[in-house]
FIZA-901031 format. One record per atom (N, C-alpha, C): residue in one letter; atom name; residue number from 0; x, y, z. Coordinates in pm, whole numbers, plus 50000, padded with zeros to 5 digits. Example, Ala and Ser with C-alpha at 12.3 -4.5 7.8 and 13.67 -1.06 7.14 Angstrom:
residues 2
+------+------+-----+-------+-------+-------+
| type | atom | seq |     x |     y |     z |
+------+------+-----+-------+-------+-------+
|    A |    N |   0 | 51319 | 49431 | 50780 |
|    A |   CA |   0 | 51230 | 49550 | 50780 |
|    A |    C |   0 | 51320 | 49670 | 50780 |
|    S |    N |   1 | 51285 | 49775 | 50708 |
|    S |   CA |   1 | 51367 | 49894 | 50714 |
|    S |    C |   1 | 51290 | 50003 | 50787 |
+------+------+-----+-------+-------+-------+
This chain:
residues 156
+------+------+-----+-------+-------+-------+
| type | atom | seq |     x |     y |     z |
+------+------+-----+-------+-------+-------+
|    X |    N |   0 | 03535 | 43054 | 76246 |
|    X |   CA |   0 | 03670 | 43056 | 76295 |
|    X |    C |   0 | 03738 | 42921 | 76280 |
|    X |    N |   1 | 03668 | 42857 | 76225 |
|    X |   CA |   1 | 03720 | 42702 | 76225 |
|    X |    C |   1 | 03876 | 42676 | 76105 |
|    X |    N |   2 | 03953 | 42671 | 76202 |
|    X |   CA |   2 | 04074 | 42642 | 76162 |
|    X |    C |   2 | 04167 | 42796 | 76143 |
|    X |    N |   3 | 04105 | 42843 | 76178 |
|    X |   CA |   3 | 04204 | 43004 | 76173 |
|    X |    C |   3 | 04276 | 43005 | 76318 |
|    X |    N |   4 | 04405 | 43094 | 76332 |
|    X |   CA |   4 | 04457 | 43092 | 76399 |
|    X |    C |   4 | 04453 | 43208 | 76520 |
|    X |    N |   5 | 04412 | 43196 | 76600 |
|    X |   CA |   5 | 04343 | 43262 | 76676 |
|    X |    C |   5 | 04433 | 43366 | 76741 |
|    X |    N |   6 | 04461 | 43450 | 76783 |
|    X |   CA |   6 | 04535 | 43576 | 76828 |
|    X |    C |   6 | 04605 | 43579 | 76957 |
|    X |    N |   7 | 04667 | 43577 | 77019 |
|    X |   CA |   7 | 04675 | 43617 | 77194 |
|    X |    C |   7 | 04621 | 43719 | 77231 |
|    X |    N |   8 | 04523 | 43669 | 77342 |
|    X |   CA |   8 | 04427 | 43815 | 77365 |
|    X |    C |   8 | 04501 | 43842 | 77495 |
|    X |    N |   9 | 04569 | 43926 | 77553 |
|    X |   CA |   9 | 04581 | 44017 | 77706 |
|    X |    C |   9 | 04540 | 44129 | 77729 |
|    X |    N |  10 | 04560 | 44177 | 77818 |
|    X |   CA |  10 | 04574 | 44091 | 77940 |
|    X |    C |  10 | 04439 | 43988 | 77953 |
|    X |    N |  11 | 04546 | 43877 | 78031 |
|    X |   CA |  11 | 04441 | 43781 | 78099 |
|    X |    C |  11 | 04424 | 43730 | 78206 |
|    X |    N |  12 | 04394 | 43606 | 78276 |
|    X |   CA |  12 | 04422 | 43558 | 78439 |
|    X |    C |  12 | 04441 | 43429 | 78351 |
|    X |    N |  13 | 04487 | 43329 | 78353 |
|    X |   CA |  13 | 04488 | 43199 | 78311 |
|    X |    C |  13 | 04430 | 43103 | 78425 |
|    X |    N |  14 | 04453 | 43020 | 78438 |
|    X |   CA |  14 | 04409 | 42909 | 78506 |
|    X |    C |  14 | 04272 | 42809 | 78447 |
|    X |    N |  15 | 04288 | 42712 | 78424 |
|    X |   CA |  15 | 04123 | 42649 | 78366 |
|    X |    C |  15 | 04085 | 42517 | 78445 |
|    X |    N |  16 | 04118 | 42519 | 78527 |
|    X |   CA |  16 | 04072 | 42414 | 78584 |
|    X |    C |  16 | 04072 | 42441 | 78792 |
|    X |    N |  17 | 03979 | 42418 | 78853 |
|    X |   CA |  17 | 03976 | 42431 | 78996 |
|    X |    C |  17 | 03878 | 42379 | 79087 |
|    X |    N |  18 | 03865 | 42383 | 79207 |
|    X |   CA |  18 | 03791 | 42379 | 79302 |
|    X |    C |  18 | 03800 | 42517 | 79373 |
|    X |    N |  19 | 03660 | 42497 | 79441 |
|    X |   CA |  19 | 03638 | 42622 | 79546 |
|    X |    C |  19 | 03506 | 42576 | 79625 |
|    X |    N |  20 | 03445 | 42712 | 79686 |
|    X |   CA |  20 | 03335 | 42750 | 79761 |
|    X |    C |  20 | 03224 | 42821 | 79655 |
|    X |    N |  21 | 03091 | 42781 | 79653 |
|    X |   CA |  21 | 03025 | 42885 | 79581 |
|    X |    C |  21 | 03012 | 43015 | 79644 |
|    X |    N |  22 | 03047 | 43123 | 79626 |
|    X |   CA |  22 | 03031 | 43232 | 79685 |
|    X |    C |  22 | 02851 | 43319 | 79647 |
|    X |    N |  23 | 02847 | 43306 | 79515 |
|    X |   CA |  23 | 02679 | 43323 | 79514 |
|    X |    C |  23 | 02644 | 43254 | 79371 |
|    X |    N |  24 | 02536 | 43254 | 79357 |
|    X |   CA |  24 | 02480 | 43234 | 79218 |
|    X |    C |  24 | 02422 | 43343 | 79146 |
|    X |    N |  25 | 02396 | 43303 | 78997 |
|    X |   CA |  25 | 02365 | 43415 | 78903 |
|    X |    C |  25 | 02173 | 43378 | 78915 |
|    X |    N |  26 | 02121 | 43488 | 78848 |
|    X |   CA |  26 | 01999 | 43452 | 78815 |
|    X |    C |  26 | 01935 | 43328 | 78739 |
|    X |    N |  27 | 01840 | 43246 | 78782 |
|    X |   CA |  27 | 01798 | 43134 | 78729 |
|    X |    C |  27 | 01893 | 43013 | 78725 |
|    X |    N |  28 | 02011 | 43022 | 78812 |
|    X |   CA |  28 | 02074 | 42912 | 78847 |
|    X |    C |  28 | 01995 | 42846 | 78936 |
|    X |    N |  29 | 01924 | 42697 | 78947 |
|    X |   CA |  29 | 01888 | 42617 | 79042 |
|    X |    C |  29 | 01961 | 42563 | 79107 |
|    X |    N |  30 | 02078 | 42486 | 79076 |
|    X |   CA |  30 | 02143 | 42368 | 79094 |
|    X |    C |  30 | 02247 | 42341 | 79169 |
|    X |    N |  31 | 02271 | 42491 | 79192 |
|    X |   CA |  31 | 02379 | 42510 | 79283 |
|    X |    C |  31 | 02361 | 42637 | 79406 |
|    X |    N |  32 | 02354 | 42582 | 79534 |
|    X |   CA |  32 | 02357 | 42707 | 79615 |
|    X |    C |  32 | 02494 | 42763 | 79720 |
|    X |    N |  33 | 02479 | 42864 | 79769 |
|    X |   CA |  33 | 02600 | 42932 | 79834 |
|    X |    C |  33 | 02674 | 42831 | 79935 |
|    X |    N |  34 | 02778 | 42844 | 79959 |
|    X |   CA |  34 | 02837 | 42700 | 80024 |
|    X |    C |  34 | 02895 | 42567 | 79970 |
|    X |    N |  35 | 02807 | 42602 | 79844 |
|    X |   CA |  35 | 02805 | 42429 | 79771 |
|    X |    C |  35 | 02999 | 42443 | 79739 |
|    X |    N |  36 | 03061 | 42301 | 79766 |
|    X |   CA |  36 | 03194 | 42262 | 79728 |
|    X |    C |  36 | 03181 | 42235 | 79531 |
|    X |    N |  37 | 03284 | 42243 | 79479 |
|    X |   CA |  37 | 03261 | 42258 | 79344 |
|    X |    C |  37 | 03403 | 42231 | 79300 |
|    X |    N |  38 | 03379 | 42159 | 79153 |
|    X |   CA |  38 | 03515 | 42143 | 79067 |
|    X |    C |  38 | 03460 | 42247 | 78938 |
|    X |    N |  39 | 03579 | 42328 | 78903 |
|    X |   CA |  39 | 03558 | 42396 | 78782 |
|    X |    C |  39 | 03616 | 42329 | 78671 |
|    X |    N |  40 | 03530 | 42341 | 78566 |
|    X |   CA |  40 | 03612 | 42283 | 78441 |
|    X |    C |  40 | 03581 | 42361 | 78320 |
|    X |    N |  41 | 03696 | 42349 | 78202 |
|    X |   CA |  41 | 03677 | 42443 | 78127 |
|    X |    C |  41 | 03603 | 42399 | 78001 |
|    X |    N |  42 | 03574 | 42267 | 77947 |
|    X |   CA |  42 | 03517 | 42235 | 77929 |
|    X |    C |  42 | 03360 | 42173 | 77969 |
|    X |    N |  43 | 03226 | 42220 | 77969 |
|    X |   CA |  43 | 03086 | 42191 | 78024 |
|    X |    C |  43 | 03055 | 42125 | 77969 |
|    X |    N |  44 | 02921 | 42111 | 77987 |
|    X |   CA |  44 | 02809 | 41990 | 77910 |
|    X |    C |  44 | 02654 | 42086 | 77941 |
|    X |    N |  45 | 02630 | 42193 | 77824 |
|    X |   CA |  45 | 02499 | 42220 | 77838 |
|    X |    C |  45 | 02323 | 42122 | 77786 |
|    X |    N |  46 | 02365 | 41976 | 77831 |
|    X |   CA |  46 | 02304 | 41910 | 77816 |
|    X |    C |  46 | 02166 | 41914 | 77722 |
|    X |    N |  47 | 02217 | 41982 | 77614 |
|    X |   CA |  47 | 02052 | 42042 | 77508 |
|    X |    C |  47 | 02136 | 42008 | 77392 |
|    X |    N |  48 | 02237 | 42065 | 77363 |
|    X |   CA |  48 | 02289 | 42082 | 77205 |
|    X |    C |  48 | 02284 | 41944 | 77157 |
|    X |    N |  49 | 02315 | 41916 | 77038 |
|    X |   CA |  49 | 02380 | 41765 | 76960 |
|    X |    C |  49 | 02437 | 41707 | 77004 |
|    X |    N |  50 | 02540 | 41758 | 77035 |
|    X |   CA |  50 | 02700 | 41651 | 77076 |
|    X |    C |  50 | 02656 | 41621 | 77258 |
|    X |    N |  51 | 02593 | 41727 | 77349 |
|    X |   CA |  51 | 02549 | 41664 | 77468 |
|    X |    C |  51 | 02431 | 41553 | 77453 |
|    X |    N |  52 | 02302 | 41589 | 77368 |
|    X |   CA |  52 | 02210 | 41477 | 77376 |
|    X |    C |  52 | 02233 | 41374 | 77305 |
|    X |    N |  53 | 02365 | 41355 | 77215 |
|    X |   CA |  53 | 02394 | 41233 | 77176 |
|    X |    C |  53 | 02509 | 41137 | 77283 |
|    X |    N |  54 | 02533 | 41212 | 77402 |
|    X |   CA |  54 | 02615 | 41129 | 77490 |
|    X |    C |  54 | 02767 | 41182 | 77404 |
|    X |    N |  55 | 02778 | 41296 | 77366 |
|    X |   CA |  55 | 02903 | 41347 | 77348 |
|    X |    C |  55 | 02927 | 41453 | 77388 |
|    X |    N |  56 | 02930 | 41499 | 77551 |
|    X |   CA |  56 | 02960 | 41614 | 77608 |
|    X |    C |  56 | 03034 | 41675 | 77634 |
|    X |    N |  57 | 03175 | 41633 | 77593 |
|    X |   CA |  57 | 03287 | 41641 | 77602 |
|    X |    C |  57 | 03332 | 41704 | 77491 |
|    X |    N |  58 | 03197 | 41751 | 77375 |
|    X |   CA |  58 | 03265 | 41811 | 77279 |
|    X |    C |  58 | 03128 | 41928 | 77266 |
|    X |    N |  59 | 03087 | 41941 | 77398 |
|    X |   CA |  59 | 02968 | 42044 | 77370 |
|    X |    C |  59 | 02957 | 42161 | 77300 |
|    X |    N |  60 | 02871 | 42208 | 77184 |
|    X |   CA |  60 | 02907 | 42275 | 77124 |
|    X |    C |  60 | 02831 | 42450 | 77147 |
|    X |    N |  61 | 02779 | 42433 | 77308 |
|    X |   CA |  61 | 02759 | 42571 | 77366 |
|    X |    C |  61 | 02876 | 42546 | 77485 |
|    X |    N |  62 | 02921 | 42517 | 77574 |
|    X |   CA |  62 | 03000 | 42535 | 77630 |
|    X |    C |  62 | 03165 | 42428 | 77620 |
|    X |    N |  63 | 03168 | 42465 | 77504 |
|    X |   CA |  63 | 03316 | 42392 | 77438 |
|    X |    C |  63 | 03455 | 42516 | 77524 |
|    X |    N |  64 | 03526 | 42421 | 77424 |
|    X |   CA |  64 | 03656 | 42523 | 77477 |
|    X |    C |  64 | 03662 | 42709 | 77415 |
|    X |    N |  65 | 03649 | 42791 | 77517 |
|    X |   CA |  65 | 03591 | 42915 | 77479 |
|    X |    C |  65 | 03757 | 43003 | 77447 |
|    X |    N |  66 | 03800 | 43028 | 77356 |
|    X |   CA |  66 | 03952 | 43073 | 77296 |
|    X |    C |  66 | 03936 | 43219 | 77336 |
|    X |    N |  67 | 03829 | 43275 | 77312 |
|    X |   CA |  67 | 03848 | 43443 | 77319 |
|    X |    C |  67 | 03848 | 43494 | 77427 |
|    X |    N |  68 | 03837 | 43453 | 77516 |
|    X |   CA |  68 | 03853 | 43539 | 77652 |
|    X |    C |  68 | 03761 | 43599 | 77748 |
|    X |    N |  69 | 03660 | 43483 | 77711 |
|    X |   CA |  69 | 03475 | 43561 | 77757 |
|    X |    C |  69 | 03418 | 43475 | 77798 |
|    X |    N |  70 | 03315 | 43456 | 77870 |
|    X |   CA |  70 | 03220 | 43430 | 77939 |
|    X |    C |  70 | 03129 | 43330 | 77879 |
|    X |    N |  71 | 03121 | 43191 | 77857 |
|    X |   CA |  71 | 03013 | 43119 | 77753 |
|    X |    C |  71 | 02918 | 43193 | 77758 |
|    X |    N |  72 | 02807 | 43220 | 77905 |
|    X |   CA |  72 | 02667 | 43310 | 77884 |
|    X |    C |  72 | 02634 | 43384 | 77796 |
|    X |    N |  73 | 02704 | 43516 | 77851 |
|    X |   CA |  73 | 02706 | 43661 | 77740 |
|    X |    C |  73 | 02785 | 43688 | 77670 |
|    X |    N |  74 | 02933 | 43611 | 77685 |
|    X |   CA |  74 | 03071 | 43684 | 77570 |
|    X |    C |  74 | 03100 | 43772 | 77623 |
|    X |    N |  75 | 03090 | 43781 | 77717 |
|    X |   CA |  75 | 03179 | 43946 | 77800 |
|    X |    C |  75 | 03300 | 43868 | 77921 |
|    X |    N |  76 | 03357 | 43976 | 77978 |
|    X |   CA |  76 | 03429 | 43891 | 78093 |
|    X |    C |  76 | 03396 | 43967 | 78201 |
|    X |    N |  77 | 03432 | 43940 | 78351 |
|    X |   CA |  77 | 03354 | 43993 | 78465 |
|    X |    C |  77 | 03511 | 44058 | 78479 |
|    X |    N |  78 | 03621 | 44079 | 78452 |
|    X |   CA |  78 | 03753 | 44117 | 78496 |
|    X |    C |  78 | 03807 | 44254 | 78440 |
|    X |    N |  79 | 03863 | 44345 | 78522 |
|    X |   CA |  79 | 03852 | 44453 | 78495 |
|    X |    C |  79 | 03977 | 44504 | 78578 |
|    X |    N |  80 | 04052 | 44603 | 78519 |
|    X |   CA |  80 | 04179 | 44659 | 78552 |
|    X |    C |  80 | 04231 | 44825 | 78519 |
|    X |    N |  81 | 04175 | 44920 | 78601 |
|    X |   CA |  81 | 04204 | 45058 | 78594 |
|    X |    C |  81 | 04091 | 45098 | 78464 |
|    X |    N |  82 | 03983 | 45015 | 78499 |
|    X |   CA |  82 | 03902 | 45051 | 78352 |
|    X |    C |  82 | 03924 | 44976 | 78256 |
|    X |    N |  83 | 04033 | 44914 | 78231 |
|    X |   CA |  83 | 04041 | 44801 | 78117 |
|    X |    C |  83 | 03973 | 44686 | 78144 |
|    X |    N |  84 | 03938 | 44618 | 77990 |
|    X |   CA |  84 | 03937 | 44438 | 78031 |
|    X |    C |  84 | 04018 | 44380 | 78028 |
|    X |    N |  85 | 04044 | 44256 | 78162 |
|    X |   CA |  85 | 04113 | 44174 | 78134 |
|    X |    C |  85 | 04033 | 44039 | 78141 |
|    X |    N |  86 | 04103 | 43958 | 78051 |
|    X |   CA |  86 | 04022 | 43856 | 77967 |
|    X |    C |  86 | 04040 | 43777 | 78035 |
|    X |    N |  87 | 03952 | 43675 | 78029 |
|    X |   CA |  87 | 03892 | 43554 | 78103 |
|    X |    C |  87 | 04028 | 43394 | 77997 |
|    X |    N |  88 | 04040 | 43304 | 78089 |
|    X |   CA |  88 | 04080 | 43183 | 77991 |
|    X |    C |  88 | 04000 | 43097 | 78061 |
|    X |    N |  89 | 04005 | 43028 | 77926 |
|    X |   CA |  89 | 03917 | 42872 | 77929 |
|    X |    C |  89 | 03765 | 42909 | 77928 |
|    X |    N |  90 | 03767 | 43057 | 77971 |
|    X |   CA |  90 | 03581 | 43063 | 78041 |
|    X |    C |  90 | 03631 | 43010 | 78202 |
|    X |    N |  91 | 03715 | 43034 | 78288 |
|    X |   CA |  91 | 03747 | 42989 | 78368 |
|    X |    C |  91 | 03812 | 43107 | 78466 |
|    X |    N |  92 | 03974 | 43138 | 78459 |
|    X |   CA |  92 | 04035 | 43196 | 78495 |
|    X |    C |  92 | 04068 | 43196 | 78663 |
|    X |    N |  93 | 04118 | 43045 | 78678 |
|    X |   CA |  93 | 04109 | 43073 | 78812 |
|    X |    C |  93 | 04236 | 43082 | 78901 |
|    X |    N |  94 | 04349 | 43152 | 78828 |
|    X |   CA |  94 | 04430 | 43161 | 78886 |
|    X |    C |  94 | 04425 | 43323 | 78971 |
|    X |    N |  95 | 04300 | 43334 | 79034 |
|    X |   CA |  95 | 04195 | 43436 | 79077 |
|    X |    C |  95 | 04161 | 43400 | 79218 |
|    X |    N |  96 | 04103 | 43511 | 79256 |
|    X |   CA |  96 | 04083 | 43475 | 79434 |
|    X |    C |  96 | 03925 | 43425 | 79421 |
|    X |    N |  97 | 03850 | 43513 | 79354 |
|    X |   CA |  97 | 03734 | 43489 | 79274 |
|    X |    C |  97 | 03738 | 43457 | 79126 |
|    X |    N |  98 | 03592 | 43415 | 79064 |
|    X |   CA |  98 | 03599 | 43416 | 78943 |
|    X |    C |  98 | 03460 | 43355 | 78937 |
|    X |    N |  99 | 03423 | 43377 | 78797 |
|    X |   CA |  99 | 03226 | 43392 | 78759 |
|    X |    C |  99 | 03236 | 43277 | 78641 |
|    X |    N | 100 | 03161 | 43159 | 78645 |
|    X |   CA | 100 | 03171 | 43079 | 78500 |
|    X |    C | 100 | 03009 | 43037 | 78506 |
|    X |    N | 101 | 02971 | 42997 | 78415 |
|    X |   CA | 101 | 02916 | 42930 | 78349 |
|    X |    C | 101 | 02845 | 42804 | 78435 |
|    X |    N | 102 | 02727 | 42809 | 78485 |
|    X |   CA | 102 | 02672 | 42686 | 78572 |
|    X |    C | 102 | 02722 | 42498 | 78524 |
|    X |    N | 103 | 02718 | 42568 | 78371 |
|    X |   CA | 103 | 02726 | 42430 | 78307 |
|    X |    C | 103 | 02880 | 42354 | 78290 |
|    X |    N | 104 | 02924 | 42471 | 78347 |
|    X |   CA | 104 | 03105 | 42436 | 78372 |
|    X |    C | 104 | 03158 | 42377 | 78538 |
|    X |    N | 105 | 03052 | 42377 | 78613 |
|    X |   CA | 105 | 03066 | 42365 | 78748 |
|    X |    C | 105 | 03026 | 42230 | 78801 |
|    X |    N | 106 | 03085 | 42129 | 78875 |
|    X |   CA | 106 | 03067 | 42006 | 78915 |
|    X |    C | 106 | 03065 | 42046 | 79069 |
|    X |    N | 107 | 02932 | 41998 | 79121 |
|    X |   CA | 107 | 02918 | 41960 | 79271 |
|    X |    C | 107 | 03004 | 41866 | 79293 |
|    X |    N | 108 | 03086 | 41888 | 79478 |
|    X |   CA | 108 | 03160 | 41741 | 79503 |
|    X |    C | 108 | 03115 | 41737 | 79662 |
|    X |    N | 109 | 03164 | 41653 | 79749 |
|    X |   CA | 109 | 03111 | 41623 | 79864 |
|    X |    C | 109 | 03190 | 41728 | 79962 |
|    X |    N | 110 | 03126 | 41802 | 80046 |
|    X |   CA | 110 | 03197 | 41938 | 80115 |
|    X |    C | 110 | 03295 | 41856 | 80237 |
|    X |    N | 111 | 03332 | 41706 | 80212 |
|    X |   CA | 111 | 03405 | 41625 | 80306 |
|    X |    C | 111 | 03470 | 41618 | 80246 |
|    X |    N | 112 | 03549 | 41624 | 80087 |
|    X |   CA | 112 | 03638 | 41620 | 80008 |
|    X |    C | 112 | 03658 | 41766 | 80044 |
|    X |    N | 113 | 03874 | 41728 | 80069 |
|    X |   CA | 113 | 03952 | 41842 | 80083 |
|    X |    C | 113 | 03958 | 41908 | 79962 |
|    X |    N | 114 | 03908 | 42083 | 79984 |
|    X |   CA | 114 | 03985 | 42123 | 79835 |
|    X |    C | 114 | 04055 | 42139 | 79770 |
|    X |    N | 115 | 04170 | 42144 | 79856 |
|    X |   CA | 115 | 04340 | 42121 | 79839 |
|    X |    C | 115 | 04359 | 42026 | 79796 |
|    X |    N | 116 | 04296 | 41878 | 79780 |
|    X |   CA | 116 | 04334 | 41796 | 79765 |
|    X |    C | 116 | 04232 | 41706 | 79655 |
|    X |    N | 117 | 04161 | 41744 | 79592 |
|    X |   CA | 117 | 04048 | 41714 | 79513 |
|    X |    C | 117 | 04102 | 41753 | 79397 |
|    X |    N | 118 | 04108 | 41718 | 79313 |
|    X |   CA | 118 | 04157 | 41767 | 79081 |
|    X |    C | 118 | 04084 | 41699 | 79027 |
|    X |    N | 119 | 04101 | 41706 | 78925 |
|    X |   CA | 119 | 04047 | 41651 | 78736 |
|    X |    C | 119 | 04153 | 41558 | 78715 |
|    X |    N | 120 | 04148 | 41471 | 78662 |
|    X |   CA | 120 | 04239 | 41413 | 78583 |
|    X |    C | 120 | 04295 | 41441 | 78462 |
|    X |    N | 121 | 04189 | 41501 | 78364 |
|    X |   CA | 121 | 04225 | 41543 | 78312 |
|    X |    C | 121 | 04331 | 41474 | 78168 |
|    X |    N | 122 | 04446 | 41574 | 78138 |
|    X |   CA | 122 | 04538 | 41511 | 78088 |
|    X |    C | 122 | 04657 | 41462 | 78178 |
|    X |    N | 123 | 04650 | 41488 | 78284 |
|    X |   CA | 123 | 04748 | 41424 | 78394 |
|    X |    C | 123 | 04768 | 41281 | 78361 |
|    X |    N | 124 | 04653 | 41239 | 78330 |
|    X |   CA | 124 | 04720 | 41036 | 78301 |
|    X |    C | 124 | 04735 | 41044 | 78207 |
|    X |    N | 125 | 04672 | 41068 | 78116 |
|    X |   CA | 125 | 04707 | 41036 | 77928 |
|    X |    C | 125 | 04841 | 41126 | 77906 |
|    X |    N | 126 | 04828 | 41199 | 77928 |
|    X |   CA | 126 | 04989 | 41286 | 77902 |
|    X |    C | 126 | 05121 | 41287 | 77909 |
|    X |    N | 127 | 05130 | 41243 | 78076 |
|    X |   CA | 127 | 05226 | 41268 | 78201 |
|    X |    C | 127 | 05281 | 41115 | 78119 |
|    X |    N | 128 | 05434 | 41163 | 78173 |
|    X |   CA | 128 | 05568 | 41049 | 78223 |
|    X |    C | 128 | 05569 | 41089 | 78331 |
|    X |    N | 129 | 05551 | 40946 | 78357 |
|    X |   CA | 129 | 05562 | 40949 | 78526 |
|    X |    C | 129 | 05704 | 40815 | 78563 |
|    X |    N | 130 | 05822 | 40912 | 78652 |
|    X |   CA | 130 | 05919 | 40856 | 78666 |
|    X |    C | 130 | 05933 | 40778 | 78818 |
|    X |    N | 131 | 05969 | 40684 | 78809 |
|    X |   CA | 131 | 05916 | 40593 | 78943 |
|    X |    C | 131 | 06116 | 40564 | 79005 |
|    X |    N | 132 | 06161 | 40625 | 79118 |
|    X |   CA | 132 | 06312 | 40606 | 79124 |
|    X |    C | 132 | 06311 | 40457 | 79205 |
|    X |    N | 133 | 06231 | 40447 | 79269 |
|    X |   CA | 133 | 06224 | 40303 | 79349 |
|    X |    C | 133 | 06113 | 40209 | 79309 |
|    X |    N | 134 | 06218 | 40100 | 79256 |
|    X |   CA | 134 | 06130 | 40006 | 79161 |
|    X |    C | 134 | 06101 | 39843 | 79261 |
|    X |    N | 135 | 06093 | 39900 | 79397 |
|    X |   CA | 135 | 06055 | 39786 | 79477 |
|    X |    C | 135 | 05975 | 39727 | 79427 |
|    X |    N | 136 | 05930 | 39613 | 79479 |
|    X |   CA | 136 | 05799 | 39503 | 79447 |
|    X |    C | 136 | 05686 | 39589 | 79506 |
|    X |    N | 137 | 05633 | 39699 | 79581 |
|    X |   CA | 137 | 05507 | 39730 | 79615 |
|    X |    C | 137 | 05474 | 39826 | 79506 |
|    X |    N | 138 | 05629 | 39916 | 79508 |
|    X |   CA | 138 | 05626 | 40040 | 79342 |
|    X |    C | 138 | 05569 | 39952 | 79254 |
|    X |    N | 139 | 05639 | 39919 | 79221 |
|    X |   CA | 139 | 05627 | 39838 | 79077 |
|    X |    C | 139 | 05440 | 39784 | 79069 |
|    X |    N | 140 | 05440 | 39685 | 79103 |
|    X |   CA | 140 | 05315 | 39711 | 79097 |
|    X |    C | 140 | 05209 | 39803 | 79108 |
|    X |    N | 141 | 05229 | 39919 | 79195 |
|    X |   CA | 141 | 05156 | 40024 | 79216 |
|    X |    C | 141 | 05162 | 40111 | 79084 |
|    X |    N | 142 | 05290 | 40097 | 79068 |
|    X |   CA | 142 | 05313 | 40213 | 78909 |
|    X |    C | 142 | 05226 | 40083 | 78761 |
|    X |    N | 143 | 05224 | 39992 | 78776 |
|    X |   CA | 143 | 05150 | 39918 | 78684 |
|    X |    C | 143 | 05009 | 39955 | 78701 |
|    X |    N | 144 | 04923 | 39949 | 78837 |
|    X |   CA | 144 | 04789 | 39987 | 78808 |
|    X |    C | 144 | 04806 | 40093 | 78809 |
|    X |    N | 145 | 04853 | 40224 | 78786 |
|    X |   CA | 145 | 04812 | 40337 | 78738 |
|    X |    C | 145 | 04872 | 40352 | 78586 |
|    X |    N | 146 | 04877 | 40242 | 78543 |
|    X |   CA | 146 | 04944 | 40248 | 78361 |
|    X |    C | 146 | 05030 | 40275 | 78321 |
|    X |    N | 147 | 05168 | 40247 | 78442 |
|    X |   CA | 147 | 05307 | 40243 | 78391 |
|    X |    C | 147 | 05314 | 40134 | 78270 |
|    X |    N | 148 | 05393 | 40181 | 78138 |
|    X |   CA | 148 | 05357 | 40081 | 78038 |
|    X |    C | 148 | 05560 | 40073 | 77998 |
|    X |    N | 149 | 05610 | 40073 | 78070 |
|    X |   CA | 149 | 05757 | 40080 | 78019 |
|    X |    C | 149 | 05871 | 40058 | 78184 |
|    X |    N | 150 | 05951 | 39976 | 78162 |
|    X |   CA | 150 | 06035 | 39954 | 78317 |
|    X |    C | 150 | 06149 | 39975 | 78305 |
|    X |    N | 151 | 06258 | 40033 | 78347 |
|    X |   CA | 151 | 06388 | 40117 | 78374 |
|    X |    C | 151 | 06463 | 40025 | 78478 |
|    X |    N | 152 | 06586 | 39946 | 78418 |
|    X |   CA | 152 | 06641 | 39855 | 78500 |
|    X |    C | 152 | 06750 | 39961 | 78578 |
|    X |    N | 153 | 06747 | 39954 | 78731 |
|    X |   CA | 153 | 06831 | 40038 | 78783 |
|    X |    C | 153 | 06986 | 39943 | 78768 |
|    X |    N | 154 | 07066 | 40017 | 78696 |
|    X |   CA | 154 | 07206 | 39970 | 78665 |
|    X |    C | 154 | 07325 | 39919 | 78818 |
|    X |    N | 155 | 07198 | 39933 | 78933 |
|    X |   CA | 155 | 07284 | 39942 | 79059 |
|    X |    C | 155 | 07305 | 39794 | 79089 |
+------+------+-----+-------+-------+-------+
C-alpha cells in the first residue's frame, strides 16, 4: 500500500488520542491491570520489530499508524451498529464511552494525575500558533519558554 491513496472507510468513531480507566484486559496482557489510569496513543512501540529495537519507536512497524479501520492485534474492529461494522480510527477510536486497543498503544500514568487534565503533546507544540493578547513582562517571557519564536507589537 505504500504510497497509494487510501479510501474513506465509514462508518467510523474517530478520536486517536486519550486517557481513561482500564476497564479489563485481553488475554496474555501482563502489564496492565483493571483500574490502572492510562494515556492512549495511536501510535505504539511493540518493542521487537526494527525500527523499535533500533530506538526508533515512533515509527514502529507492527503498531504504526493503522489507516484501515482495525485493530493492530487481529485487523478486525470491536464496533458494531444494527449488525454492521463500524470502523475503528487510529486503532484507537476514542471519541467512545468505551473502546479496545492494542496493549502496545497504552501508557500507564499516576492514578493522582487528573484525567481531564492529563494529554500528549503531541503536535500541539510543533504545529500550533499560539496567540498571546497580553504581552506583559511575565507573558512574554512565559510565551518564550514554551517557544514563542515571533513578537506582535501592540499598536496601543
Amino acid at each position: 500500500m505504500q504510497g497509494a491513496f487510501l479510501q474513506a472507510i465509514f462508518p467510523r468513531i474517530f478520536g486517536h488520542e486519550a486517557s481513561g480507566i482500564v476497564e479489563s484486559v485481553g488475554q496474555g496482557v501482563t502489564e496492565f491491570k483493571e483500574e490502572d489510569h492510562v494515556l492512549i496513543v495511536f501510535i505504539g512501540e511493540c518493542m521487537s520489530c526494527r525500527q523499535c529495537t533500533s530506538g526508533k519507536s515512533n515509527t514502529c512497524e507492527i503498531l504504526g499508524l493503522e489507516r484501515r479501520g482495525l485493530i493492530h492485534s487481529d485487523q478486525k474492529t470491536r464496533f458494531s451498529l444494527k449488525g454492521k461494522l463500524v470502523y475503528n480510527y487510529c486503532a484507537v477510536s476514542s471519541f467512545s464511552e468505551y473502546t479496545v486497543v492494542h496493549s502496545g498503544c497504552v501508557v500507564k500514568v499516576s492514578p493522582l494525575a487528573p484525567l481531564e487534565k492529563i494529554c500528549l503533546l503531541s503536535c500541539g507544540v510543533v504545529a500550533a500558533i499560539i496567540l498571546v493578547l497580553e504581552l506583559g513582562p511575565y507573558i512574554k517571557e512565559l510565551s518564550k519558554a514554551g517557544g514563542a519564536i515571533q513578537e506582535f507589537v501592540n499598536p496601543k
